[in-house]
C-alpha positions as CSV (number, residue, x, y, z in Angstrom):
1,X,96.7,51.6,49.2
2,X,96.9,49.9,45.4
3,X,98.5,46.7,44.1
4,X,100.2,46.7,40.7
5,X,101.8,44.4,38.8
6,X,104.9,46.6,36.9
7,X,103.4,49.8,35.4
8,X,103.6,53.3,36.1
9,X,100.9,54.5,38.1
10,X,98.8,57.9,38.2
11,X,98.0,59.7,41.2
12,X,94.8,59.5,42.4
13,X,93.1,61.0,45.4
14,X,92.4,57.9,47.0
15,X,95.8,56.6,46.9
16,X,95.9,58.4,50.6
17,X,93.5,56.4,52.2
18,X,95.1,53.3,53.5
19,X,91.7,51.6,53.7
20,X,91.3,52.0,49.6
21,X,92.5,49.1,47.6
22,X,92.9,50.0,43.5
23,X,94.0,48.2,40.5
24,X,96.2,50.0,38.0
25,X,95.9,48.7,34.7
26,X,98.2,46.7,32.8
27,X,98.2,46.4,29.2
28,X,100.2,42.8,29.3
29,X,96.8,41.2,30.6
30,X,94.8,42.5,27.4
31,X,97.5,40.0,25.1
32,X,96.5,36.7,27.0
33,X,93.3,35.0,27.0
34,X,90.6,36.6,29.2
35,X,90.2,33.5,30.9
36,X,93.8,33.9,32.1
37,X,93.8,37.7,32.6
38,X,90.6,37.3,34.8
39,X,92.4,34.8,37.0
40,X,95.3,36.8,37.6
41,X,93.3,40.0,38.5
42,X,91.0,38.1,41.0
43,X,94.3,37.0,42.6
44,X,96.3,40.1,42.6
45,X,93.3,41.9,43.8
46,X,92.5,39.3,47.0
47,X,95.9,38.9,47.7
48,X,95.6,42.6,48.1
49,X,92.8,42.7,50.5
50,X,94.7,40.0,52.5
51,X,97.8,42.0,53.2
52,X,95.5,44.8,54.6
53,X,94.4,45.1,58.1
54,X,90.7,46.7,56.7
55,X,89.5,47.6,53.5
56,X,86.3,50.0,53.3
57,X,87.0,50.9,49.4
58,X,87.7,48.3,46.1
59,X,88.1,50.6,43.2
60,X,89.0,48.1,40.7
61,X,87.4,49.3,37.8
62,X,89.2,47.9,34.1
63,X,91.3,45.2,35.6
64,X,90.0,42.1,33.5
65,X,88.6,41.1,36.1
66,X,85.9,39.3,34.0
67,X,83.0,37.4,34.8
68,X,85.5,34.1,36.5
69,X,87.7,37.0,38.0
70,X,84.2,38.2,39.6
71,X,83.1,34.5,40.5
72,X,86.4,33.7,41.8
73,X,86.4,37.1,43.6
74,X,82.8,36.8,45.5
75,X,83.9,33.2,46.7
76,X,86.8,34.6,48.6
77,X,84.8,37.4,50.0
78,X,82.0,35.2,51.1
79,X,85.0,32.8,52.7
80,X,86.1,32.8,56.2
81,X,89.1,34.2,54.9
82,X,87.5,37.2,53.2
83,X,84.3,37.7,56.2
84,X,86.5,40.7,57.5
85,X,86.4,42.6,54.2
86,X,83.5,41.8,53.4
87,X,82.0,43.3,56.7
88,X,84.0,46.2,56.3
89,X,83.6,47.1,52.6
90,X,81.2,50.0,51.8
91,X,82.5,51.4,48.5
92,X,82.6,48.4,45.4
93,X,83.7,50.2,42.1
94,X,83.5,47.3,39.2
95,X,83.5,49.8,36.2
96,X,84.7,48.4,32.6
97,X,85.2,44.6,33.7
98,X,83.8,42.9,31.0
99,X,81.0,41.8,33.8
100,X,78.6,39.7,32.1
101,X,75.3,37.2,33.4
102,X,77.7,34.9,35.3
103,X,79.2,37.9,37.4
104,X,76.2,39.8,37.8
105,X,74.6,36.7,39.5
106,X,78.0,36.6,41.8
107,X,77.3,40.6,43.0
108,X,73.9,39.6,43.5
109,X,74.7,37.1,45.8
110,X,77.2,39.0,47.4
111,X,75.0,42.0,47.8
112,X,72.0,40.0,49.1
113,X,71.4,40.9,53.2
114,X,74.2,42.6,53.1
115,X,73.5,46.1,55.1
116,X,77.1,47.5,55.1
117,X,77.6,48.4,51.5
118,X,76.5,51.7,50.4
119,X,77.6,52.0,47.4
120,X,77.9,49.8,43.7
121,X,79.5,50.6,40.5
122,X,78.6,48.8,37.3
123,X,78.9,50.9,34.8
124,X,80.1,50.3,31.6
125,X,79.9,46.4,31.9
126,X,76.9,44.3,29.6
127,X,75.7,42.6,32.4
128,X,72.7,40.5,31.2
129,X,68.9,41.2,29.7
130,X,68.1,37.6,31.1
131,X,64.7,38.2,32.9
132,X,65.5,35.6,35.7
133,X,69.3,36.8,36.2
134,X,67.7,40.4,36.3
135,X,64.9,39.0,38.9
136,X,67.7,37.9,41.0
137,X,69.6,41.3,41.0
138,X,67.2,43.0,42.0
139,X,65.9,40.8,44.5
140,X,69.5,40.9,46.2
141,X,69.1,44.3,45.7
142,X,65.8,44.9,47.8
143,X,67.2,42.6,50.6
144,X,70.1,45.3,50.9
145,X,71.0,49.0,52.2
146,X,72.7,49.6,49.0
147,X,72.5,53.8,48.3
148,X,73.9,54.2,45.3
149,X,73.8,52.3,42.1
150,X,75.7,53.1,39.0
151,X,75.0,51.5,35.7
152,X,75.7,54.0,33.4
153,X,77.7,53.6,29.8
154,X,76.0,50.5,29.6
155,X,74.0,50.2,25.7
156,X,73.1,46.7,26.3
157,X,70.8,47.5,28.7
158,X,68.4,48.6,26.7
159,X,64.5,48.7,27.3
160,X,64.5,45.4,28.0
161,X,66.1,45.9,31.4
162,X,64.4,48.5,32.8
163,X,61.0,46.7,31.5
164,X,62.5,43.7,34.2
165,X,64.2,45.5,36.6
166,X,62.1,49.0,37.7
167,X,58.6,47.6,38.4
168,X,60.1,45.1,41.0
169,X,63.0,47.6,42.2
170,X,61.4,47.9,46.0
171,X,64.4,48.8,48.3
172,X,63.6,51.8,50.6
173,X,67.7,52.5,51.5
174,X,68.7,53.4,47.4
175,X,69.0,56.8,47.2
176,X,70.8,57.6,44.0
177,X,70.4,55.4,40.4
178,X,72.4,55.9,37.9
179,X,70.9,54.8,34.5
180,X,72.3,57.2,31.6
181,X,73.4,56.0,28.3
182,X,72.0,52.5,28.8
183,X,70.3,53.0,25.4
184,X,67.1,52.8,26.6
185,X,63.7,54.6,24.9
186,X,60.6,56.3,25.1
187,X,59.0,53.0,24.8
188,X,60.4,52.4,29.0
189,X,58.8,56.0,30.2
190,X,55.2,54.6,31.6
191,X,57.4,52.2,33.2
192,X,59.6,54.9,34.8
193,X,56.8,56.8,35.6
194,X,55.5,54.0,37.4
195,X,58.1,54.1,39.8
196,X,58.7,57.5,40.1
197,X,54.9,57.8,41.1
198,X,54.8,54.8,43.7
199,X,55.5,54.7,47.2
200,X,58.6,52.0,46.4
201,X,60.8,55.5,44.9
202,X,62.6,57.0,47.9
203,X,64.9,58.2,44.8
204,X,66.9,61.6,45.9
205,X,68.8,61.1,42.7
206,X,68.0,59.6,38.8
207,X,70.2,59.9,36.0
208,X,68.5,58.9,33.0
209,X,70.7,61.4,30.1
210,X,72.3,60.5,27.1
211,X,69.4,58.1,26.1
212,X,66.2,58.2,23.4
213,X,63.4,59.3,25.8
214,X,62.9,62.3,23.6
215,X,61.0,65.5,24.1
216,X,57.5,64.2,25.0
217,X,58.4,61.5,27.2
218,X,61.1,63.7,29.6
219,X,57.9,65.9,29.6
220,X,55.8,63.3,30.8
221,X,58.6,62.4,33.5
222,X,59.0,65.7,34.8
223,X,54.9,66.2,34.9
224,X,54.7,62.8,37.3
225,X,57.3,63.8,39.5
226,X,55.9,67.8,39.7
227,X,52.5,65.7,40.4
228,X,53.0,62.6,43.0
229,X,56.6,62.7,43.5
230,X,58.1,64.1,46.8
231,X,61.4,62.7,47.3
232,X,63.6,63.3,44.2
233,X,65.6,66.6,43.9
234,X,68.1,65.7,41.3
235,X,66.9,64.8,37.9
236,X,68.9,64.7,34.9
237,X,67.5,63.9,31.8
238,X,69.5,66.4,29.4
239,X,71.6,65.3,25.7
240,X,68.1,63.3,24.9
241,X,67.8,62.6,21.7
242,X,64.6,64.7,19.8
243,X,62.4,63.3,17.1
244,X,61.8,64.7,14.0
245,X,58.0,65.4,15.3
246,X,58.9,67.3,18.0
247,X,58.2,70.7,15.8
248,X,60.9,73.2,15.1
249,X,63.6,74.3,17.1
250,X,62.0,77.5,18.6
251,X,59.2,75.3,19.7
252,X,61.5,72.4,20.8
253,X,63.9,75.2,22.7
254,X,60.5,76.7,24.8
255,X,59.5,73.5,25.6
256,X,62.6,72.3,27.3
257,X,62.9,75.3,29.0
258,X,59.4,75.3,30.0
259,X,60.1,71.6,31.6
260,X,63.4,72.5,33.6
261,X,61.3,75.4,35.2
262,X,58.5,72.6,36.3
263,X,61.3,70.2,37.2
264,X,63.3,72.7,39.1
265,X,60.8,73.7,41.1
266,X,59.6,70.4,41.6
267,X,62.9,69.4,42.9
268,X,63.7,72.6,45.3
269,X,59.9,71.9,46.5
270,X,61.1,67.8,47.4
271,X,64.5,69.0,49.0
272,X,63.2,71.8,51.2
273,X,60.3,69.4,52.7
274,X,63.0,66.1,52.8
275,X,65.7,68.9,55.1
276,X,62.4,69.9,57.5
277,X,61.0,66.3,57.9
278,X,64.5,65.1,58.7
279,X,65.3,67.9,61.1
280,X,61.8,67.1,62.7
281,X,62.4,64.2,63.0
282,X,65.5,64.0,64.8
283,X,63.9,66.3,67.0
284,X,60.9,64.5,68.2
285,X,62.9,61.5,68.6
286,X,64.8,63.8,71.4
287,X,61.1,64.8,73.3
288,X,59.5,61.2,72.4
289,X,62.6,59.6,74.4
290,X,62.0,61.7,77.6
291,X,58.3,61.3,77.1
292,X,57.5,57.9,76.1
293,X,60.3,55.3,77.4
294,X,59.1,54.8,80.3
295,X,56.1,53.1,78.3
296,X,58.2,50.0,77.2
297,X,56.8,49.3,74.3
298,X,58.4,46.1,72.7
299,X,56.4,45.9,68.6
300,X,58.9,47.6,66.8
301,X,59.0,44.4,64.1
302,X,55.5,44.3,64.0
303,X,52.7,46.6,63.0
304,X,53.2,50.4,64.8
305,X,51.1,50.4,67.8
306,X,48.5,53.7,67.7
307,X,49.5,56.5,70.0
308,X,46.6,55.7,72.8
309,X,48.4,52.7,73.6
310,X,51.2,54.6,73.7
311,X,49.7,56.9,76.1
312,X,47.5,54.3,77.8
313,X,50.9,52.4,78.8
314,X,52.6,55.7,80.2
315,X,49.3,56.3,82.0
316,X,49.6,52.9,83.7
317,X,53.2,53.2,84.6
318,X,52.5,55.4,87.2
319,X,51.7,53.1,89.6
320,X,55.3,52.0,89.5
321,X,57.1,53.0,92.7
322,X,60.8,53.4,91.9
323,X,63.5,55.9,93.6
324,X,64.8,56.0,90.3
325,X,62.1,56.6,87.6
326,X,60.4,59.7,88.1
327,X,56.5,60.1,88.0
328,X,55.4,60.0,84.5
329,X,54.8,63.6,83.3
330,X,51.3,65.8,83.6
331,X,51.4,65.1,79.8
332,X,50.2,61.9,79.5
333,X,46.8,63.5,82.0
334,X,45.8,65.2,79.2
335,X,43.0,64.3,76.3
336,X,44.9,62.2,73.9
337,X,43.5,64.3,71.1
338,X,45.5,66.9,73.2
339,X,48.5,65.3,73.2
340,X,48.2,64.5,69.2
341,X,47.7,67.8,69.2
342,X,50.9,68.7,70.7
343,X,53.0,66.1,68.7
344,X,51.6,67.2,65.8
345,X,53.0,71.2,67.0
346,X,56.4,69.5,67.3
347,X,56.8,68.3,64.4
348,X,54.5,70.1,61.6
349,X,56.0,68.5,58.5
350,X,55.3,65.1,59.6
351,X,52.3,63.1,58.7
352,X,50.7,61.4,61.5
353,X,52.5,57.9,60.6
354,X,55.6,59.3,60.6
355,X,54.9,60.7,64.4
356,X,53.7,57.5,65.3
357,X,56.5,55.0,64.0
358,X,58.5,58.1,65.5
359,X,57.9,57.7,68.8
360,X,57.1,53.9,68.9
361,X,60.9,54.0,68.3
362,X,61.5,56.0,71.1
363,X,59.4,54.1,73.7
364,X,61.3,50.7,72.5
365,X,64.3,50.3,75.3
366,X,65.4,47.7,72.8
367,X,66.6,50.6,70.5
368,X,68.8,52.4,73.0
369,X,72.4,52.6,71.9
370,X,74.8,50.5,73.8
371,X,76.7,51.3,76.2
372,X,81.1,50.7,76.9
373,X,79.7,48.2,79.0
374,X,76.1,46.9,78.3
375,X,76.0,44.2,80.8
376,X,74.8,45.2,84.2
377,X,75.2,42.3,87.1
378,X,71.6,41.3,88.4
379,X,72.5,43.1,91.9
380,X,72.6,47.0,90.1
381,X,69.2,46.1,88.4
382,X,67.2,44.9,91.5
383,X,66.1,48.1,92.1
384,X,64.5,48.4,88.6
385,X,60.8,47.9,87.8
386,X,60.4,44.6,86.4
387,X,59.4,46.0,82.4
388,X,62.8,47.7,82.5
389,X,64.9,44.5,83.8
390,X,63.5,42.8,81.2
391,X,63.3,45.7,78.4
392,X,67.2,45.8,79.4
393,X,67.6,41.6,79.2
394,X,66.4,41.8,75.8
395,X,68.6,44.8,74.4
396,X,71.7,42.2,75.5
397,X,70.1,39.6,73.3
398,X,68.7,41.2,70.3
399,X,71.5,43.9,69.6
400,X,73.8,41.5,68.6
401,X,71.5,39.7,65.8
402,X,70.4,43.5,64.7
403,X,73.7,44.8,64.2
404,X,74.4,48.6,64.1
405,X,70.4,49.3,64.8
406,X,69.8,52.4,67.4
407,X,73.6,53.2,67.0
408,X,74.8,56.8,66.0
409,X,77.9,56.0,64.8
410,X,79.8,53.3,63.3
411,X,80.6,50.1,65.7
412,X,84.6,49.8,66.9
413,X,85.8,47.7,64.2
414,X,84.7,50.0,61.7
415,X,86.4,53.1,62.8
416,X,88.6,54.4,60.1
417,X,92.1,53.6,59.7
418,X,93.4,57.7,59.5
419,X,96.1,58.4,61.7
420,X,94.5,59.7,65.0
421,X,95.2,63.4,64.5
422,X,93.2,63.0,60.8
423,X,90.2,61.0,62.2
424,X,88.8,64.6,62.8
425,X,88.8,65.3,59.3
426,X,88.0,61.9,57.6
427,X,85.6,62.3,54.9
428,X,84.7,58.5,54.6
429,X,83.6,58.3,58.2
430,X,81.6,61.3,58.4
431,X,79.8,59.9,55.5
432,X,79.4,56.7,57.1
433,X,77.7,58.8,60.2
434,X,75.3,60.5,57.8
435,X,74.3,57.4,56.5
436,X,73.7,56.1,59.8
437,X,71.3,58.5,60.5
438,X,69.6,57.8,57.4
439,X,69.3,54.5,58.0
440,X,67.1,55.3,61.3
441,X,65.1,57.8,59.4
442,X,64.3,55.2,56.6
443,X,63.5,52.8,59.3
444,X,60.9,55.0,60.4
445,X,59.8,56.0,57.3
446,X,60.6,59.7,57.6
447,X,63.2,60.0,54.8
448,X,60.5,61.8,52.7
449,X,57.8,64.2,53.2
450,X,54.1,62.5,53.1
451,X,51.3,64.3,52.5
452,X,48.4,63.3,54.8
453,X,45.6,63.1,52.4
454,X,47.6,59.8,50.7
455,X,48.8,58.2,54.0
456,X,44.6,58.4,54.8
457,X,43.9,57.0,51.1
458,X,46.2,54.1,51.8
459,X,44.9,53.3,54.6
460,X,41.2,52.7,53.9
């Protein structure tokens, strides 16, 4: 789907997807003031998402949009009138709007809470270098699910930026950054390796190309993430500009190649561990639910319970007598430094943490995805012990004020808008599924592999 005022338009693959909504240029805007032209694109582009029944996509990258186009844009989508698109919109493309303090403090508020968009386009816009308007950002920013963050093509960025925005970036959902060609300098790399080295990178992808890192401070990247980072597996850092005191060209050419070896293996190293912790950890959540339900435990906000209370509480529900729940197995009989053991068999490549917040998951009826009809009449639940009546009470009520949580794919109102025989094949929603299970395994904290000597140092 696309609005346009009276131009000629060129095909684009999304023009197929009648839950896209793109702006085509026009070249009569850039003659009138931008006040004007940023007006008239905010309307054309909400009277757009009004005439549609659901919008998951806003490509409306160099429309003039402006920072009052933006402004006047964010108030409609935070309206009653725009709440449906809003709740809806996962994709938010805003490349080459002239997008300046004013708007980027309008995204921020738009993307603050907001745990359905996955992914943000800035690039090419000179935003701010305003501490407190950055402070906001990326505050919004942490409070969100947000995956993927472009801001490349912008040279007013600068050092001054990242020095504000990296070292209080803290979201764990973000998953790719996109930071070339924001004219930024070796003076920023201790600050990037600060992040890349903390627990608050669950980075799988960094652009930071096209900039002035040079030679020595891409080496000292790619040496901090080879040392204490597990998570990336995409780094580009190519086009760099070199210094004059980088030695000659034979010697600059060995050393690049001698990083991309370090950095390549550093990043097949990150990936391989990231595919086995997520595989295991889909896994265990299958044995944990069969295992540990029964338990009922109900902390999942609060601070993970250990696994003997875990075990303790499966060892004390079998005094329940029920027709329906089976005895609780000879498992929980065992040594719990047994069971660990066994746990830990399960699932190799996770630390003990991740096993724990694992199957404290699992054991939490409040986390069981709903059902067609999730309300069962007091009469079909009398025969129930009384934890599970009131495990089951509190699903009802917390569910709806936790939206999408212990769900595997995407609620009703989000299902995609293809034609039914083309659901099958819809690229948009099977990325919205993988996401979903990345969501749970960020929740419990196995979206990256952990060595077990720094989960112990953290927690002394």
């Amino acid at each position: 789907m696309h609005f346009r005022l009276s131009s000629r338009k060129i095909r684009h693959h999304y023009d197929d997807d009648p839950a896209t909504v793109r702006s085509v240029n026009h070249q009569r805007l850039k003659s009138v003031s931008a006040r004007l032209a940023s007006t008239i694109a905010a309307r054309n582009i909400i009277n757009a998402i009004q005439r549609r029944e659901i919008v998951h996509r806003l490509d409306i990258g160099n429309s003039s949009l402006g920072d009052e186009g933006c402004v006047q844009l964010f108030n409609f989508l935070d309206s009653l009138a725009g709440r449906r698109c809003k709740n809806s919109l996962t994709e938010l493309y805003l490349t080459k709007n002239g997008i300046g303090a004013k708007g980027l403090l309008a995204v921020s508020k738009f993307i603050k809470d907001n745990d359905v968009l996955r992914e943000l386009c800035l690039s090419g816009n000179p935003l701010s270098t305003n501490e407190d308007v950055i402070a906001q950002f990326t505050t919004a920013l942490n409070s969100s699910r947000l995956c993927t963050l472009q801001l490349i093509h912008n040279g007013t960025l600068s050092d001054t930026f990242i020095r504000a925005f990296l070292p209080s970036l803290n979201t764990r959902y973000l998953r790719q950054l996109g930071l070339s060609a924001t004219n930024i300098t070796r003076v920023v790399v201790p600050t990037i390796v600060e992040y890349v080295t903390s627990p608050r990178c669950r980075l799988d992808q960094l652009q930071c190309n096209a900039n002035s890192l040079t030679l020595p401070g891409s080496r000292e990247i790619i040496s901090a993430i080879e040392r204490e980072n597990y998570s990336l597996f995409k780094v580009n850092l190519d086009d760099l500009h070199i210094d004059e005191y980088d030695g000659d060209g034979e010697e600059r050419t060995l050393a690049w190649q001698e990083g991309w070896r370090i950095l390549n293996n550093a990043a097949q190293r990150n990936l391989t561990r990231k595919i086995r912790v997520k595989k295991q950890a889909v896994a265990l959540l299958l044995y944990s639910r069969a295992l540990f339900l029964r338990s009922g435990i109900r902390n999942l906000h609060g601070s993970a319970p250990d696994f003997a209370s875990v075990s303790a509480l499966n060892r004390l529900s079998a005094s329940v007598k029920s027709d329906v729940i089976s005895a609780p197995s000879i498992f929980f009989k065992l040594p719990k430094e047994i069971q660990q053991e066994i746990i830990a068999l399960l699932a190799p490549d996770l630390s003990h943490q991740q096993r724990i917040h694992v199957i404290a998951f699992a054991a939490d009826f409040r986390t069981l995805p709903q059902l067609d009809e999730p309300h069962l009449e007091p009469a079909n639940t009398a025969h129930l012990p009384a934890f599970m009546r009131a495990g089951l009470s509190r699903q009802a009520d917390t569910t709806a004020k936790v939206p999408h949580e212990g769900s595997w794919k995407p609620p009703a109102w989000w299902e995609c808008a293809c034609p039914e025989g083309k659901r099958r094949n819809c690229r948009t929603l099977h990325r919205w599924e993988r996401e979903r299970r990345d969501v749970w395994l960020t929740r419990v904290g196995c979206d990256v592999w952990e060595p077990e000597f720094a989960v112990r140092d953290a927690g002394l």
